[in-house]
Residue, then its C-alpha position, 0 to 999 in steps of 0.5 A: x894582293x898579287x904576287x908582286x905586291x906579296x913579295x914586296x911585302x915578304x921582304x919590307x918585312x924580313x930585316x936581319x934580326x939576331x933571334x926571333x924574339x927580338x924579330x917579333x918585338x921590333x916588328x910589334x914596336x913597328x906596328x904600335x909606332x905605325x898605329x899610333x900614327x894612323x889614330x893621330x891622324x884621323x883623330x885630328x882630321x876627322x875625329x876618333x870614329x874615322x879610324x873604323x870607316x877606314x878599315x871598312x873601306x880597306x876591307x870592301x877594297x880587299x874582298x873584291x880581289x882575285x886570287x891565284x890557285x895553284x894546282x895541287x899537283x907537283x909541276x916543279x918540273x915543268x919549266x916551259x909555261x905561259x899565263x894566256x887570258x881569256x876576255x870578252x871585253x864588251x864592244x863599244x859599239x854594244x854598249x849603245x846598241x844594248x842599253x837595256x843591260x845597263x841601265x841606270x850605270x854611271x855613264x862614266x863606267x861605260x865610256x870607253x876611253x875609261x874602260x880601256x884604261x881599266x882593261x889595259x891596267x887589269x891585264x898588266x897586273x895579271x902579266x900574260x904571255x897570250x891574250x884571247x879577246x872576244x867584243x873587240x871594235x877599236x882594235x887600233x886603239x887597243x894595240x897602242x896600248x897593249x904595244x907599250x907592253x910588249x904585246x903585238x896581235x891579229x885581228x878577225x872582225x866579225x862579217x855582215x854589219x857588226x862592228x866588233x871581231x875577235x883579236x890574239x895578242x901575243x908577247x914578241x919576247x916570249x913567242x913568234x907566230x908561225x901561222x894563222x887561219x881564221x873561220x868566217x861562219x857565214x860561209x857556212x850558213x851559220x851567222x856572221x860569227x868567227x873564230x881565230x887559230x894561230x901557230x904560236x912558237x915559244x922562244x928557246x930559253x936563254x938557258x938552251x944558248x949553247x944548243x942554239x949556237x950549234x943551230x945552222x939558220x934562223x928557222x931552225x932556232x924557231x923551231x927549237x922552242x914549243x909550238x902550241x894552237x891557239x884558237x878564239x871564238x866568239x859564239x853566237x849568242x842565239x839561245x835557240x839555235x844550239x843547232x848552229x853553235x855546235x856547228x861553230x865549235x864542230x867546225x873550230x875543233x876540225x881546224x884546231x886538229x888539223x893544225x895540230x897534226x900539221x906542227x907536229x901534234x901541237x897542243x890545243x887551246x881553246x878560250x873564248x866567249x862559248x854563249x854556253x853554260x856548264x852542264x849544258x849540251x855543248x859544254x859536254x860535247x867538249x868535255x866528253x868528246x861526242x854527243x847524240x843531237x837528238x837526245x836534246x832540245x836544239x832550243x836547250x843545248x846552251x841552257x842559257x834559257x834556264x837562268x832568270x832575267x835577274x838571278x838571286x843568289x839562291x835562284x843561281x845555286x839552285x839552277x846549278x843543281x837542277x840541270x846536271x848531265x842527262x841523257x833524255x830518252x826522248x827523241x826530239x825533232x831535228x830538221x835536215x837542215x838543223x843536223x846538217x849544220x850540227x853535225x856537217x853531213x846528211x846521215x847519222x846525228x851523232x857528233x864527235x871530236x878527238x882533242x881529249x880537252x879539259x877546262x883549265x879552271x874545272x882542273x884546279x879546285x876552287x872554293x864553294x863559293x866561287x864554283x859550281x859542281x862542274x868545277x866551273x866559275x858560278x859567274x863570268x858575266x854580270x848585267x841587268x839580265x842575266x848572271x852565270x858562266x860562258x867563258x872557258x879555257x878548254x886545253x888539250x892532254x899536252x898541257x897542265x894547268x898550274x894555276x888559275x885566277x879565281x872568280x868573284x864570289x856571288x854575292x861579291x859580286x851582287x854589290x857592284x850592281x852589275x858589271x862594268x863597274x868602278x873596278x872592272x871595265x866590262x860586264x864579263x870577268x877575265x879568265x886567267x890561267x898559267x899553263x904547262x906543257x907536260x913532255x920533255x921538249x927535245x921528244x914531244x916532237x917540237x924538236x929540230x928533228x922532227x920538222 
């Protein structure tokens, strides 16, 4: 049950009664009453035994839900905040060049016009301020609903002969672009993969007015709010070449800080579809901030290749355990080539980054049986071919997470068969998380003063 629908409930169900004895007494006349009605109407529609199909059905309709986990910390304080999702919406375009991956669906599922409607229905129940999409070939069609609202975004379409890029939404009441960059790899030698960045400002609040009036122009006012660095990307999903994707995420994490030291510090976030699981390589080098090449397999560095075609659910706990952290002794083999578009220059093999990120869902403690021990969501993605987790939201230090919504367990998610499904409409699941800026605005450097 979502937040909304919780608080109707909270307050259909709060009349004003003299004492609580009384309060239990009419609420349970009021659920006998209810009750009686629902038997009544089963019994003579279909018989006594459909009152029991009825509770069946309502409890597989509720298992499948997703939840909100709040932090344990005290954020009280912190009252600047904005939900951002991250979601590999699978392309139109892909679903007819891969069909492999979801054979035997209902092609009902897969039709877009259908799927669109299920996106746009899921993401407005999940009310975000921002919206990282990964697998986007009918932006157009996608900005007329997500218009409605209030929603207005960029788009970076994939180079070479793909039909499908990456798009940032925003909500124009809660935020002003100040800016956006974008990589095109293939200018790289690194595939026709890209990447957005985009300078976001959080208007003031309306409880900052009197501060505002004393402002002497609009691009004052603008720069009166919070500034934060959005970045999506879409990797390349080549399990073999691990040698391009650190490429890609080396390169993003250079313009991310650049960005960032350009308005002033801004915090850093980085959603996306990573091709990458956790406990792998290029998880670790964003995690812990630098990593040797050499000390791995380049055809290992994503560990996609260590998941079966078509997990179990104890094949997917068991892999979990069986690829933790390790630095290898061995010194693998790396062309010049390869460290080159690794690393980005001729001497040295040791990679690194200074955004200090987290991952917005490892930050938050989940439950046993949707994470693994990194933290990590057990699945993201769904199909007839593989199972497990690609997508993240990495933040940086400025910035806390206050809640997440949680995965679907395994085995929940086994019964759909493979995603999409009647519920979901693509074959990843979206990640949401609300999140914080920690320091005091008026001295984190997003003040007028400091421009």
């Amino acid at each position: 049950m979502n937040q909304m629908a919780a608080s109707f409930s909270a307050q259909s169900y709060s009349p004003s009664f003299p004492d609580r004895q009384n309060r239990r007494g009419a609420l349970g006349a009021r659920e006998r009453k209810i009750e009686v009605g629902r038997i009544s109407k089963s019994t003579l529609a279909r018989g006594s035994g459909s009152k029991l199909r009825k509770t069946s059905h309502r409890s597989r309709k509720e298992e499948d839900e997703r939840l909100w986990i709040s932090s344990s910390l005290d954020l009280s304080n912190h009252k600047d905040r904005f939900v951002i999702v991250s979601y590999n919406i699978l392309a139109d375009d892909n679903v007819s060049k891969h069909g492999e991956l979801y054979e035997g669906m209902d092609p009902k599922v897969l039709d877009w016009t259908t799927r669109k409607r299920k996106l746009c229905k899921e993401l407005r129940r999940y009310n975000p301020s921002i919206l990282c999409l990964q697998e986007v070939d009918k932006f157009e069609d996608l900005t007329v609903r997500l218009r409605k609202d209030g929603f207005t975004g960029i788009y970076k379409g994939r180079t070479g002969e793909a039909c499908d890029g990456c798009a940032i939404f925003w909500k124009e009441k809660q935020f002003a672009l100040l800016q956006q960059e974008h990589l095109e790899y293939q200018k790289f030698g690194m595939r026709h993969n890209v990447a957005q960045l985009c300078v976001l400002k959080m208007h003031p609040k309306r409880r900052q007015s009197s501060s505002l009036a004393k402002l002497s122009s609009p691009i004052e006012e603008i720069k009166c709010g919070r500034t934060v660095i959005i970045c999506n990307i879409h990797v390349l999903f080549n399990p073999n070449r691990g040698d391009i994707k650190l490429g890609q995420m080396r390169l993003l994490l250079e313009k991310a800080q650049l960005l960032s030291q350009e308005w002033n510090n801004a915090p850093v976030v980085i959603a996306g579809d990573f091709n990458s699981m956790p406990k792998s390589a290029i998880y670790q080098f964003l995690s812990c901030s630098e990593l040797d090449v050499l000390l791995y397999n380049r055809r290992e560095l994503s560990l996609q290749n260590k998941y079966p075609e078509s997990p179990t659910v104890n094949s997917h706990f068991e892999n979990r355990q069986r690829y933790p952290f390790s630095i290898s002794s061995t010194k693998y083999a790396w062309s010049k080539q390869e460290i080159l578009l690794a690393v980005g220059r001729k001497s040295g093999t040791n990679l690194q980054h200074s955004l200090n990120l987290s991952s917005v869902y490892s930050g938050i403690r989940g439950k046993l049986n949707t994470r693994d021990h990194c933290g990590e969501p057990l699945a993201t993605s769904y199909h007839s071919k593989f199972m497990g987790t690609v997508d993240y939201i990495w933040h940086s230090d400025e910035l806390v997470p206050v809640r997440v919504l949680d995965t679907l367990p395994v085995n929940i998610l086994k019964k759909t068969g493979g995603l999409p499904s009647q519920k979901w409409g693509s074959d990843h699941l979206a990640l949401v998380c609300e999140l914080a800026f920690l320091n005091d605005a008026n001295s984190s450097g997003n003040s007028v003063s400091s421009y």
